[in-house]
N, CA, C and O atoms as a GROMACS GRO file, in nm:
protein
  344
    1UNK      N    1   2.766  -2.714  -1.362
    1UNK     CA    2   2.680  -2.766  -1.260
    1UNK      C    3   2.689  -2.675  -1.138
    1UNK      O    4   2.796  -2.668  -1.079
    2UNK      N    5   2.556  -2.587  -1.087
    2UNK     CA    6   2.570  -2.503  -0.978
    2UNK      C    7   2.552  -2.590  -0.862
    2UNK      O    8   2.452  -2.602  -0.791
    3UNK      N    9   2.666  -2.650  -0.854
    3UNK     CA   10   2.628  -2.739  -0.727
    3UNK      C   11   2.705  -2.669  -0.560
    3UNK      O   12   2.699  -2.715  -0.446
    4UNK      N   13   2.749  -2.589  -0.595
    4UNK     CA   14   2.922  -2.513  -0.508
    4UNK      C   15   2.785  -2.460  -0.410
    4UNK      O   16   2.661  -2.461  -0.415
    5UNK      N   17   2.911  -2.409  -0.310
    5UNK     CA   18   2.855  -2.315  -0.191
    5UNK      C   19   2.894  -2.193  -0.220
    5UNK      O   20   3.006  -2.152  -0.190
    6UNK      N   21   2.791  -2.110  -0.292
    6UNK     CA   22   2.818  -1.987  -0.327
    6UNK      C   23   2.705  -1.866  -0.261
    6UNK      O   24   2.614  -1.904  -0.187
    7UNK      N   25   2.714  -1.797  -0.278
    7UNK     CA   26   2.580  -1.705  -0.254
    7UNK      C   27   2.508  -1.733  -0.356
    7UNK      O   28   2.554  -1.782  -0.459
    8UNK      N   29   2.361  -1.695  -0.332
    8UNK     CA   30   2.237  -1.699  -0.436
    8UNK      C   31   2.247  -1.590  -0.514
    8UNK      O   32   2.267  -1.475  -0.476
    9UNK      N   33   2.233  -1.628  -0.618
    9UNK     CA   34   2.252  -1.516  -0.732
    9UNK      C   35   2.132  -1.515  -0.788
    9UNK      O   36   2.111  -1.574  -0.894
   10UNK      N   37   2.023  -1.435  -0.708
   10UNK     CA   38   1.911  -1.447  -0.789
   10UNK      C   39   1.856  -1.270  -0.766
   10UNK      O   40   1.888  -1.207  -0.665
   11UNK      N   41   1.788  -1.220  -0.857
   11UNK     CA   42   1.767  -1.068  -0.892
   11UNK      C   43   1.672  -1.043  -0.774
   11UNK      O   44   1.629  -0.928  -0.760
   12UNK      N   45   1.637  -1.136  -0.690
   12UNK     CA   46   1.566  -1.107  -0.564
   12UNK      C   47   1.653  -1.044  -0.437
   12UNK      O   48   1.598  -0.970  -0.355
   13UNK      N   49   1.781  -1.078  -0.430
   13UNK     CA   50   1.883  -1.058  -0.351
   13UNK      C   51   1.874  -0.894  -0.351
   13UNK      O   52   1.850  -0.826  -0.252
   14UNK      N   53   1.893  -0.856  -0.457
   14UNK     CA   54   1.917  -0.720  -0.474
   14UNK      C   55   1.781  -0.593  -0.413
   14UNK      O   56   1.787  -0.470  -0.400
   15UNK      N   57   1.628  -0.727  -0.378
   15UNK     CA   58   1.600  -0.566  -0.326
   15UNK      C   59   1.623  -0.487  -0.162
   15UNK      O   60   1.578  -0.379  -0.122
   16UNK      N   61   1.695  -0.572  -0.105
   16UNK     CA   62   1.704  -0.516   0.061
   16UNK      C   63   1.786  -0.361  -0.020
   16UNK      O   64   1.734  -0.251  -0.003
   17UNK      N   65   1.902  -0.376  -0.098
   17UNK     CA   66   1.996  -0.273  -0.104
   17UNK      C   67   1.923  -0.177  -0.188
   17UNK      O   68   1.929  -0.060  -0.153
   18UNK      N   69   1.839  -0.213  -0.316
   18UNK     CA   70   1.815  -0.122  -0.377
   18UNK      C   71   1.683  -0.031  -0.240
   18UNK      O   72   1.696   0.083  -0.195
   19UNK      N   73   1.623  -0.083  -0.223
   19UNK     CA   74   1.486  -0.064  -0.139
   19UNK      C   75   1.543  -0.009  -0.038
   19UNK      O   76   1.442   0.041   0.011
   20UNK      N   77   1.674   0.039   0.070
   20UNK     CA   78   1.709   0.087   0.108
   20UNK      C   79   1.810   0.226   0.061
   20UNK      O   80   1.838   0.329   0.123
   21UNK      N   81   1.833   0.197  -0.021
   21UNK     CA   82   1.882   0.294  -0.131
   21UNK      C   83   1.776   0.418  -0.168
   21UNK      O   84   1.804   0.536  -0.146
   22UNK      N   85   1.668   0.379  -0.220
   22UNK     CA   86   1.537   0.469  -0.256
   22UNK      C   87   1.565   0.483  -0.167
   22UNK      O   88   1.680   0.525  -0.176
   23UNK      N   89   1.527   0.475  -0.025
   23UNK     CA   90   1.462   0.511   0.097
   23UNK      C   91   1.535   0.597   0.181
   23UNK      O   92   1.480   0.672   0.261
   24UNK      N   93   1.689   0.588   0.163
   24UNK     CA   94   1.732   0.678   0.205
   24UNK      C   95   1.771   0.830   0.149
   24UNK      O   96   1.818   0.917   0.222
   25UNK      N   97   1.740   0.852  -0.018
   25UNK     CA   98   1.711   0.923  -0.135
   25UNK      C   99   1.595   0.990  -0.108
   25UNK      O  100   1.603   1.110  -0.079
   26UNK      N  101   1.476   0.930  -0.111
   26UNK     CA  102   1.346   0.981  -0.048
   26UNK      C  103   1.387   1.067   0.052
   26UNK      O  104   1.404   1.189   0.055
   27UNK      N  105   1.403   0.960   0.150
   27UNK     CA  106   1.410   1.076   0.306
   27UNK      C  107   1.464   1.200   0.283
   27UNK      O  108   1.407   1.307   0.302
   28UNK      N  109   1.597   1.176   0.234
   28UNK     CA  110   1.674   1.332   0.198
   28UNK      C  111   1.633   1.411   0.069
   28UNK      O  112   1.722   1.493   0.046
   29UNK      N  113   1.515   1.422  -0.043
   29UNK     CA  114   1.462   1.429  -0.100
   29UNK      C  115   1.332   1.501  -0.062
   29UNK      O  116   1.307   1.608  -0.117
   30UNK      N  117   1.233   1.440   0.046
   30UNK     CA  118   1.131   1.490   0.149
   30UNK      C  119   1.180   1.626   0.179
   30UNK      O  120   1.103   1.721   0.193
   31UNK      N  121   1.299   1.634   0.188
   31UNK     CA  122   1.265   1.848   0.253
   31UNK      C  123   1.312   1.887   0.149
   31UNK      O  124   1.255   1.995   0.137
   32UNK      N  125   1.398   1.874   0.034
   32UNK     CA  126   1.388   1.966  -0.103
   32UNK      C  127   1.311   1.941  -0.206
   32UNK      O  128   1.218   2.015  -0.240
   33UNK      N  129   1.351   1.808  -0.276
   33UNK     CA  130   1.196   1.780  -0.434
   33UNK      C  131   1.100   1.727  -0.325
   33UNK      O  132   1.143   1.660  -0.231
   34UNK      N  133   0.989   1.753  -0.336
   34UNK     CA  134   0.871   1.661  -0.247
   34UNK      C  135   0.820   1.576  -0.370
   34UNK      O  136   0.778   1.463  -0.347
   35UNK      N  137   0.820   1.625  -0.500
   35UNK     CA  138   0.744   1.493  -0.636
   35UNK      C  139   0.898   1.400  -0.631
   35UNK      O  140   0.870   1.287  -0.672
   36UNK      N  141   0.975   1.404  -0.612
   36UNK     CA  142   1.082   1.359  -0.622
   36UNK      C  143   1.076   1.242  -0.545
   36UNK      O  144   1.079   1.125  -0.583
   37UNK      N  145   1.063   1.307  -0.386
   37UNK     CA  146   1.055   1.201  -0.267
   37UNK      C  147   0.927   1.084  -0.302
   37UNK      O  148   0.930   0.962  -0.290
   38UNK      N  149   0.834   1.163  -0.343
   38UNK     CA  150   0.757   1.056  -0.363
   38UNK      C  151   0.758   0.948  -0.482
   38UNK      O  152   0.677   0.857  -0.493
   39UNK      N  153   0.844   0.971  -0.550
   39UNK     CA  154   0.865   0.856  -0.660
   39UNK      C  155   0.960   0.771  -0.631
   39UNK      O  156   0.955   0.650  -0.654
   40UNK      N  157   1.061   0.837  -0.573
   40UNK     CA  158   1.154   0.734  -0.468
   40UNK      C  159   1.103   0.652  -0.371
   40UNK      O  160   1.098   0.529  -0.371
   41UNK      N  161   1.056   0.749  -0.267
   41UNK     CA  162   1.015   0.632  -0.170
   41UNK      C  163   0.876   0.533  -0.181
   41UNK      O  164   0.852   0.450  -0.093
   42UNK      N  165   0.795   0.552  -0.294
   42UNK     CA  166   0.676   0.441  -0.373
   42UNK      C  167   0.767   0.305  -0.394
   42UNK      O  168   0.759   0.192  -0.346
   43UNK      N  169   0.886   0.385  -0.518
   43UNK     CA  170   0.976   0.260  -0.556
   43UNK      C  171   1.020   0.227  -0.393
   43UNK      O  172   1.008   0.105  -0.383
   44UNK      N  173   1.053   0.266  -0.299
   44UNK     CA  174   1.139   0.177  -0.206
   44UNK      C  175   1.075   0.110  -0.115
   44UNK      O  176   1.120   0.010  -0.059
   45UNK      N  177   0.908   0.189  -0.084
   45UNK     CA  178   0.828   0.072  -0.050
   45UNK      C  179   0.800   0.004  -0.121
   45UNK      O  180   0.844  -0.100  -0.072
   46UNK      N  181   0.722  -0.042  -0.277
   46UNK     CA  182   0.741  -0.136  -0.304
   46UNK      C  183   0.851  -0.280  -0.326
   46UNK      O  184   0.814  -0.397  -0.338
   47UNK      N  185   0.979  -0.233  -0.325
   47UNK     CA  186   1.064  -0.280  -0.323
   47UNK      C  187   1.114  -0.371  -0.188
   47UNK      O  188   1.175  -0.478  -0.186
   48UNK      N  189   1.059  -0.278  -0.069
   48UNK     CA  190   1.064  -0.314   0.063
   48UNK      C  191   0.962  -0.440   0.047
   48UNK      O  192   1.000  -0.550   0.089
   49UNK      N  193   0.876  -0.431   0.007
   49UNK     CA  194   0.765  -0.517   0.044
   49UNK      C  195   0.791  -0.638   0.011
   49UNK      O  196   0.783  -0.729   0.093
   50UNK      N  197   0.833  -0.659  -0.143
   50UNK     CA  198   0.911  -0.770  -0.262
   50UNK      C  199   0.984  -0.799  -0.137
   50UNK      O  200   0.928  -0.877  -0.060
   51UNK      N  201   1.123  -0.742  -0.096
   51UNK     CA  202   1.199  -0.798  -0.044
   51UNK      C  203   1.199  -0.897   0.088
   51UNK      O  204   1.275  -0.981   0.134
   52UNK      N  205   1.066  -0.838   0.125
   52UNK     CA  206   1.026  -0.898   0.283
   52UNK      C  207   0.926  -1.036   0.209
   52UNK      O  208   0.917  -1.138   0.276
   53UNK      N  209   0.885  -1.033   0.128
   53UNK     CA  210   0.816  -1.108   0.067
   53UNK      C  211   0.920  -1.257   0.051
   53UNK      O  212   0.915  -1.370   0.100
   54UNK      N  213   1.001  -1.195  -0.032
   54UNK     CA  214   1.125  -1.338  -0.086
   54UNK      C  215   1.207  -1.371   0.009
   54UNK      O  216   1.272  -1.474  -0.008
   55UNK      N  217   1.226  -1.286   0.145
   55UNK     CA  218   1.312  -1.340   0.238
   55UNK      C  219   1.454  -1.323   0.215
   55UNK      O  220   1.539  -1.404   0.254
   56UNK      N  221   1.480  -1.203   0.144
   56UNK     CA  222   1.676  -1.209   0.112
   56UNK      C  223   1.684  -1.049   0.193
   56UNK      O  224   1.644  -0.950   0.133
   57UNK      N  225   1.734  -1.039   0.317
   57UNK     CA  226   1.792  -0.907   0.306
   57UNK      C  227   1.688  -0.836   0.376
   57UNK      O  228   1.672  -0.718   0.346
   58UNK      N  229   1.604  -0.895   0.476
   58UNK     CA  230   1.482  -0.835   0.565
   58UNK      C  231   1.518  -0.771   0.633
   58UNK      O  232   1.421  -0.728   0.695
   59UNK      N  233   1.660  -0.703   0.688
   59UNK     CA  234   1.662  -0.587   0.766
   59UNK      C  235   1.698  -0.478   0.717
   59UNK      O  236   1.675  -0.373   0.778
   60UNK      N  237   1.781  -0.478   0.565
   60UNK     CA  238   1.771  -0.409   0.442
   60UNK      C  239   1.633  -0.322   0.424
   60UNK      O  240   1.581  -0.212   0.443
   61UNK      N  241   1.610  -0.465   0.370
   61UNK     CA  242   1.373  -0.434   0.305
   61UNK      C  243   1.360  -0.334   0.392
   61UNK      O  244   1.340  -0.219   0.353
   62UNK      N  245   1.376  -0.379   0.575
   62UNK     CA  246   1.206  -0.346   0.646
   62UNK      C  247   1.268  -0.148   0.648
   62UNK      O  248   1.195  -0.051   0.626
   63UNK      N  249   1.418  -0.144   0.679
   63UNK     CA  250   1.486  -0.024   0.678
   63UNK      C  251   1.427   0.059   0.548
   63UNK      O  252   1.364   0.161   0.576
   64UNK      N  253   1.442   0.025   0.412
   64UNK     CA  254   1.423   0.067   0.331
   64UNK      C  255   1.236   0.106   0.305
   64UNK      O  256   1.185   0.200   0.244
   65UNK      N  257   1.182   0.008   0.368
   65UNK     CA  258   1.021   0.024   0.376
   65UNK      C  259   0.970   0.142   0.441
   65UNK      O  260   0.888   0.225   0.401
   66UNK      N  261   1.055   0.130   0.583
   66UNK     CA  262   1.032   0.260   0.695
   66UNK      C  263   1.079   0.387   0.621
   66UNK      O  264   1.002   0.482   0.611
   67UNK      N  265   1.197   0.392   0.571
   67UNK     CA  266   1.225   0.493   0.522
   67UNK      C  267   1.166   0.574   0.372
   67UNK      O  268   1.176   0.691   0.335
   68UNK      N  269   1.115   0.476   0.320
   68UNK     CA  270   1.053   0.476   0.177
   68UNK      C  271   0.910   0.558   0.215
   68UNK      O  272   0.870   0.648   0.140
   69UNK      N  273   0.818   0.509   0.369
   69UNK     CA  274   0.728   0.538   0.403
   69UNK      C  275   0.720   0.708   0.439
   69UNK      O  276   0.634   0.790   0.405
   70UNK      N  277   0.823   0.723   0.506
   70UNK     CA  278   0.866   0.892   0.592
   70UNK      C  279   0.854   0.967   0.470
   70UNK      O  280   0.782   1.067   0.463
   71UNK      N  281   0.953   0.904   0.329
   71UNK     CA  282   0.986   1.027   0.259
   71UNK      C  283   0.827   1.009   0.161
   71UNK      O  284   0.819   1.083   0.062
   72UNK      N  285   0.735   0.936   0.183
   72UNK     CA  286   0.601   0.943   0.103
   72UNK      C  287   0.535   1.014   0.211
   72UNK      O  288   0.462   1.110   0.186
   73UNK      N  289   0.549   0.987   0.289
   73UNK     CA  290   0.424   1.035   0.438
   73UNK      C  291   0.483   1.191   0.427
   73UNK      O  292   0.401   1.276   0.392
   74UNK      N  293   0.608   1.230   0.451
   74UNK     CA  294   0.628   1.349   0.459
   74UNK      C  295   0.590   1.478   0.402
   74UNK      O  296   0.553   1.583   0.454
   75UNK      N  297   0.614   1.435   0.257
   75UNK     CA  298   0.553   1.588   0.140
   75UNK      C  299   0.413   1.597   0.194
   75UNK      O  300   0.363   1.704   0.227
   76UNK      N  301   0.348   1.474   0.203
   76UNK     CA  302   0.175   1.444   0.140
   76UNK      C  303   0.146   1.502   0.299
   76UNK      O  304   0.044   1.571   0.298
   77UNK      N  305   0.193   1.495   0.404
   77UNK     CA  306   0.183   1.576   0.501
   77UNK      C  307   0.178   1.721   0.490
   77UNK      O  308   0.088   1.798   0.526
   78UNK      N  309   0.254   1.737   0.452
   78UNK     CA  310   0.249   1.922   0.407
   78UNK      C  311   0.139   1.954   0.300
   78UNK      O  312   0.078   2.061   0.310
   79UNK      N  313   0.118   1.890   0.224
   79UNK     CA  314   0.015   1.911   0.082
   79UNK      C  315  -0.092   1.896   0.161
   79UNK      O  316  -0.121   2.014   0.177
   80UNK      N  317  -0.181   1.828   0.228
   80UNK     CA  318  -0.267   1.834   0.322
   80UNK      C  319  -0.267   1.922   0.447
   80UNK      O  320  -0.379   1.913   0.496
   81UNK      N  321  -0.191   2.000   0.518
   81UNK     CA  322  -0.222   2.039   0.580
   81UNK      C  323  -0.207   2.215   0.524
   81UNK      O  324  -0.271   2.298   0.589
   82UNK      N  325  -0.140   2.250   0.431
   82UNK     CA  326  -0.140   2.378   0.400
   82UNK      C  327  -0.242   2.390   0.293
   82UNK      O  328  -0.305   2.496   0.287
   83UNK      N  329  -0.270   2.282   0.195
   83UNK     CA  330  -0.354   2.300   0.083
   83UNK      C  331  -0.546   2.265   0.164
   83UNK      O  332  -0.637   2.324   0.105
   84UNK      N  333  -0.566   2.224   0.223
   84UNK     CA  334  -0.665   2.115   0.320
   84UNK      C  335  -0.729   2.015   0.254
   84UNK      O  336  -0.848   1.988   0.270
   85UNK      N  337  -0.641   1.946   0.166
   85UNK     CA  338  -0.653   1.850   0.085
   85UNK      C  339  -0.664   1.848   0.015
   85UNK      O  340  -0.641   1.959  -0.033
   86UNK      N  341  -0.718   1.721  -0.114
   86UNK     CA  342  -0.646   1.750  -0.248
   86UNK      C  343  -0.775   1.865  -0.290
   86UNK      O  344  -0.771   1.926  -0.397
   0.00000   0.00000   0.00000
């Protein structure tokens, strides 16, 4: 019977850390792989988003969102301005 005072053990918990995790991978990823950064930080905004969504770990998420964002915004910054788009 889960009746105790425990933490929530539900697979939602886990995205503030993972979603900050990508995001800080991305970021440092953004100045060497740029396809790299961007598959990381997709996963860590989406992940950010889930997490802000379910309410476990929103300063995790929003960290991991911002940062998920830089290391996507960053390459696609350079690919546009040296290439002049796709």
């Amino acid at each position: 019977m889960g009746t105790g005072t425990g933490t929530v053990e539900s697979p939602a918990t886990l995205y503030g850390p993972v979603s900050l995790g990508l995001g800080v991978v991305a970021l440092v990823a953004a100045f060497f792989l740029g396809l790299f950064a961007l598959l990381a930080g997709s996963l860590a905004v989406t992940f950010g988003v889930l997490g802000l969504i379910s309410g476990f770990n929103r300063t995790q998420c929003l960290a991991g969102l911002v940062l998920g964002a830089v290391g996507v915004l960053y390459p696609l910054s350079f690919l546009f301005a040296f290439t002049g788009g796709l």
